[in-house]
Each structure stands twice: as structure tokens, then as C-alpha cells.
C-alpha positions as CSV (number, residue, x, y, z in Angstrom):
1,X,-4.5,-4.4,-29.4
2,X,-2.0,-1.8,-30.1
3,X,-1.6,-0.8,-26.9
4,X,-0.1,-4.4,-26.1
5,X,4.0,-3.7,-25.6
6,X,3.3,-0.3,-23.6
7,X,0.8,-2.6,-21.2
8,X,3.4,-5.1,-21.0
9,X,5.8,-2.6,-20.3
10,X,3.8,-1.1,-17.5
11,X,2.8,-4.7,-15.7
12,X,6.7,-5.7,-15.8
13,X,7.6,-2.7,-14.1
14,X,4.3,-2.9,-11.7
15,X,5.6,-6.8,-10.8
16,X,8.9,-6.1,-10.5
17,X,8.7,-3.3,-8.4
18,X,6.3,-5.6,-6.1
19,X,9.1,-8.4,-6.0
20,X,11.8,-5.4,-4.9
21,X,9.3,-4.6,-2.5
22,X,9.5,-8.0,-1.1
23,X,12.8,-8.5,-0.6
24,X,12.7,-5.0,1.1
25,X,10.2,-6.5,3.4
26,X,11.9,-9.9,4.2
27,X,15.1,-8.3,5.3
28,X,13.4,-5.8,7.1
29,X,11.5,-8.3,9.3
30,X,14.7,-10.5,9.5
31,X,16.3,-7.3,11.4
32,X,13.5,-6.6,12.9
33,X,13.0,-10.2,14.3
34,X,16.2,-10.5,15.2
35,X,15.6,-7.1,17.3
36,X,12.7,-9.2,19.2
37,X,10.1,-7.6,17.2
38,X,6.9,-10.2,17.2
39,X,4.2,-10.7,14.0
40,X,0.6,-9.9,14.7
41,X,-2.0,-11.0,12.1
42,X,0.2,-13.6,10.6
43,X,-3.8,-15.5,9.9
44,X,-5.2,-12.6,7.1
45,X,-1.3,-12.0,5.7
46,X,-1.8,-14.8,3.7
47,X,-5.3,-13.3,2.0
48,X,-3.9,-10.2,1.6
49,X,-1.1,-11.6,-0.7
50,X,-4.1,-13.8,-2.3
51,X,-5.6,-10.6,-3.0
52,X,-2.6,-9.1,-4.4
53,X,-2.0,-11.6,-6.7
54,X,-5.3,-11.9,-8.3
55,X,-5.6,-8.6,-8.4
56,X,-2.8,-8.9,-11.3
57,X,-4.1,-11.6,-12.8
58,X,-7.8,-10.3,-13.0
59,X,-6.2,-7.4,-14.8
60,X,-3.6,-8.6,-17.0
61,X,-7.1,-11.2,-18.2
62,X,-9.6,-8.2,-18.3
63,X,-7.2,-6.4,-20.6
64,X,-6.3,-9.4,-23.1
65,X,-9.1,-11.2,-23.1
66,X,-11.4,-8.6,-22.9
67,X,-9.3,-6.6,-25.1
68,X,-9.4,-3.3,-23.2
69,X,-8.0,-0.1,-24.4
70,X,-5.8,2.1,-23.1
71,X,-8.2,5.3,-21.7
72,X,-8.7,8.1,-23.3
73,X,-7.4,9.9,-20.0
74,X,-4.4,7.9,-19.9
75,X,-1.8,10.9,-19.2
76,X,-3.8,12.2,-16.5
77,X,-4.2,8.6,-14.8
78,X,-0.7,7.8,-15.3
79,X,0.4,10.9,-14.0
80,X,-2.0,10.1,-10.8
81,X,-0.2,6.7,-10.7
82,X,3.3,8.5,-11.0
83,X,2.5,10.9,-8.0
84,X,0.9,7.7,-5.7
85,X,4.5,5.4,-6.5
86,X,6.2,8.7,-5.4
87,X,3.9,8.9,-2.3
88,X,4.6,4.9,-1.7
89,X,8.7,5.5,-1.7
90,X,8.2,8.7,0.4
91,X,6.1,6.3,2.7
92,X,8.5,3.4,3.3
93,X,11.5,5.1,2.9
94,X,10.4,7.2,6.0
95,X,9.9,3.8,7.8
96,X,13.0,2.7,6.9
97,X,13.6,-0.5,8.4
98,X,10.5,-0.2,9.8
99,X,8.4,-0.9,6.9
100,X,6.8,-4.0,6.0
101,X,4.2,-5.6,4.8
102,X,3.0,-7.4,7.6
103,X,2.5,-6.6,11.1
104,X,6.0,-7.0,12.5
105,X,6.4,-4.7,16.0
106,X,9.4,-4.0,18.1
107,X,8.0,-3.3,21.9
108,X,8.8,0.4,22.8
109,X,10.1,1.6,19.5
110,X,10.2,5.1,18.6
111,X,6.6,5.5,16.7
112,X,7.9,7.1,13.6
113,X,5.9,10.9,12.8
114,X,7.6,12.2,9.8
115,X,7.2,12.3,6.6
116,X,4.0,10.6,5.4
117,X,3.4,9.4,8.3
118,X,2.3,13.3,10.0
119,X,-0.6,13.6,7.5
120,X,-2.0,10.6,7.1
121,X,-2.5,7.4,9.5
122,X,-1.7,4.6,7.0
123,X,-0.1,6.1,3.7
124,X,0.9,2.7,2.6
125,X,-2.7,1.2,2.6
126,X,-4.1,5.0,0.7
127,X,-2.0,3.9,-2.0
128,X,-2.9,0.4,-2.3
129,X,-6.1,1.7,-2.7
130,X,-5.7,4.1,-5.2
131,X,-3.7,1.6,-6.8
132,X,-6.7,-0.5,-6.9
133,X,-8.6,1.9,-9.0
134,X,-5.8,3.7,-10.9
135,X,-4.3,0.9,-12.3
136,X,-6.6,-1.4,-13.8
137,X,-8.6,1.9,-15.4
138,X,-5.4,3.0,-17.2
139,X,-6.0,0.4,-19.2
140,X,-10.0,0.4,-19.1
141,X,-10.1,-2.8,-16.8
142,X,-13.5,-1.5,-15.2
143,X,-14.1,-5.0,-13.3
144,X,-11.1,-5.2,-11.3
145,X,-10.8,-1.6,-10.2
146,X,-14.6,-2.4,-9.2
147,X,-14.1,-6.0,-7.6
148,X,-10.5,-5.1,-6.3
149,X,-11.9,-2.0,-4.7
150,X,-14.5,-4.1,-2.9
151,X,-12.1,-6.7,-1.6
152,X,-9.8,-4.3,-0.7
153,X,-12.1,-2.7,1.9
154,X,-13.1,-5.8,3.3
155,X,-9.6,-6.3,3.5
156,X,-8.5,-3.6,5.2
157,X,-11.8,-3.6,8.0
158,X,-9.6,-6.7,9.3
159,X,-6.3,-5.2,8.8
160,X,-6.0,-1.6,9.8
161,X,-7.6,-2.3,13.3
162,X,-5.6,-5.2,13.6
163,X,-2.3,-3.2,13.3
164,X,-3.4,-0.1,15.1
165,X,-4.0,-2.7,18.4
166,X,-0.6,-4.0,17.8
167,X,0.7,-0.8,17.1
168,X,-1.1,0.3,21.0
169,X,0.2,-2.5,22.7
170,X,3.9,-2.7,21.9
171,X,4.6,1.0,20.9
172,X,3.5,5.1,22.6
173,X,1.9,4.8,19.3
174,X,-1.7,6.8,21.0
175,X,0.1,9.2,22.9
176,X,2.1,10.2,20.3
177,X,-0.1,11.1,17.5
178,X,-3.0,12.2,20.9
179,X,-2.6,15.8,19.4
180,X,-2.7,14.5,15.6
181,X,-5.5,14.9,13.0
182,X,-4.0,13.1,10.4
183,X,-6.7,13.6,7.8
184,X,-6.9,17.1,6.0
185,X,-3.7,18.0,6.8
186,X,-3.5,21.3,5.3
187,X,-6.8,22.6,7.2
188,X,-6.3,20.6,10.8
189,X,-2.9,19.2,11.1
190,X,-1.7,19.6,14.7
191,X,1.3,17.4,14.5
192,X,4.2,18.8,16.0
193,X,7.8,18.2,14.1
């Protein structure tokens, strides 16, 4: 268990940097609420912050208990996990006040289409899930990456549809990205700027 303070080191930052995130979130939807923005999918919120939080406990147990050792691969995983957190800022920073972590809409906004946002549909969620994985195998936690994955994707089968109707009903949000392909963006991006 030599590997104990640098673990400890990277959970703290991992939890705090969750807790910032929060705050960020709850004064965003205070603005946004105030705006008359309204909360869809308020009912799964509360499993997705269940999921969340086991997710940390599964792996701070799996690698104590289990005594699990930092991979062999660790600077190239860490260095995948640095590039994702840099992906996550770009993400809500482009949202600005905007961002959230759940489903809060203002009716005719302007759909934001920069950034992150003109590549991929949901940046936020493709770093969650490579969290998922990335994380918990740093530090050889094998059965959360696997279970977490799992749940994840359930997860996000409810989610994603749930917010892209929201998204639909309040915002242009179709006819802006109409012209998009937002998924190999190198090969058939047609976003405009």
C-alpha cells in the first residue's frame, strides 16, 4: 500500500472538484430559475447522484480493501484523465451559466454551438463516462470501472433522451444543430461557426 497518500491525494482533489462543481450548478439554476427556466427529469436526478456517490465509495473500497495497485500504465491513464478534466472545463465553461447538472431549461434560449458543444452532442456525459473507466483503473479498481460503466449506460438510456426532448420543446435546439454531425468531427462536421 505504498501508493496510499498519492490515492488519497487524487480522491480529495476528484471530491472536491465535484463539490465546486455543485455549487457551480446550484447558482446556476438559481439564475436560471429565477429567469423562468423549469426542471425536467427532476424523478432520475436523484439516481444519478446515487450513482455518483457510490461510484466513489465502490472505489475508494476496491482500492483499500482490495488493496489495488496503482497500474503499471498510470502516466498514460492519468494523462487521459488530465485531457478529459480539461475537456469537462472547456465543456461547462462554454455553457456558462447554462450548465448544470440537471435538466434546467429557459424557453427560447439561444441553443449554445461553440466550443465542445460543435463536435459532440453531450460532452459532459462523454466525460462522465470516460471518467467511469479511467478513474477507477488508475488505480486497478477493475469492478467499478466494470459495474460503473454498466450503470452508467442504463443511466444515461433514461437521461440523454430525456433532456434532448426538453431541450426540443423549450429551445430551436433541432433546427439549429439540422446541418450538424456532431460525431467524427474531423471527417463530417458541418457545423457552421
Amino acid at each position: 500500500m505504498q501508493d496510499i497518500i498519492p490515492f488519497l491525494i487524487f480522491y480529495m482533489i476528484i471530491i472536491s472538484q465535484r463539490i465546486v462543481e455543485l455549487f457551480i450548478a446550484r447558482h446556476n439554476e438559481n439564475w436560471m430559475k429565477k429567469k423562468g427556466a423549469i426542471e425536467f427529469g427532476s424523478n432520475h436526478y436523484r439516481y444519478i447522484v446515487l450513482m455518483h456517490i457510490l461510484f466513489f465509495i465502490s472505489f475508494f473500497f476496491e482500492k483499500i480493501f482490495l488493496n489495488r495497485a496503482l497500474s503499471p500504465l498510470w502516466p498514460l491513464i492519468l494523462f487521459l484523465f488530465i485531457i478529459i478534466q480539461l475537456v469537462r472545463v472547456w465543456a461547462i465553461s462554454s455553457l456558462g451559466r447554462y450548465w448544470n447538472t440537471k435538466i434546467i431549461v429557459l424557453a427560447n434560449a439561444k441553443v449554445i454551438k461553440r466550443g465542445p458543444y460543435r463536435y459532440i452532442k453531450h460532452p459532459n456525459y462523454f466525460v462522465v463516462s470516460i471518467e467511469f473507466i479511467v478513474i477507477p483503473i488508475l488505480f486497478s479498481a477493475y469492478i467499478t470501472a466494470i459495474i460503473f460503466t454498466i450503470v452508467n449506460v442504463i443511466v444515461l438510456s433514461i437521461r440523454i433522451p430525456e433532456e434532448e426532448r426538453a431541450l426540443q420543446k423549450l429551445t430551436e435546439y433541432d433546427s439549429v444543430f439540422q446541418h450538424c454531425s456532431r460525431f467524427l468531427p474531423i471527417l463530417l462536421n458541418k457545423c457552421d461557426k
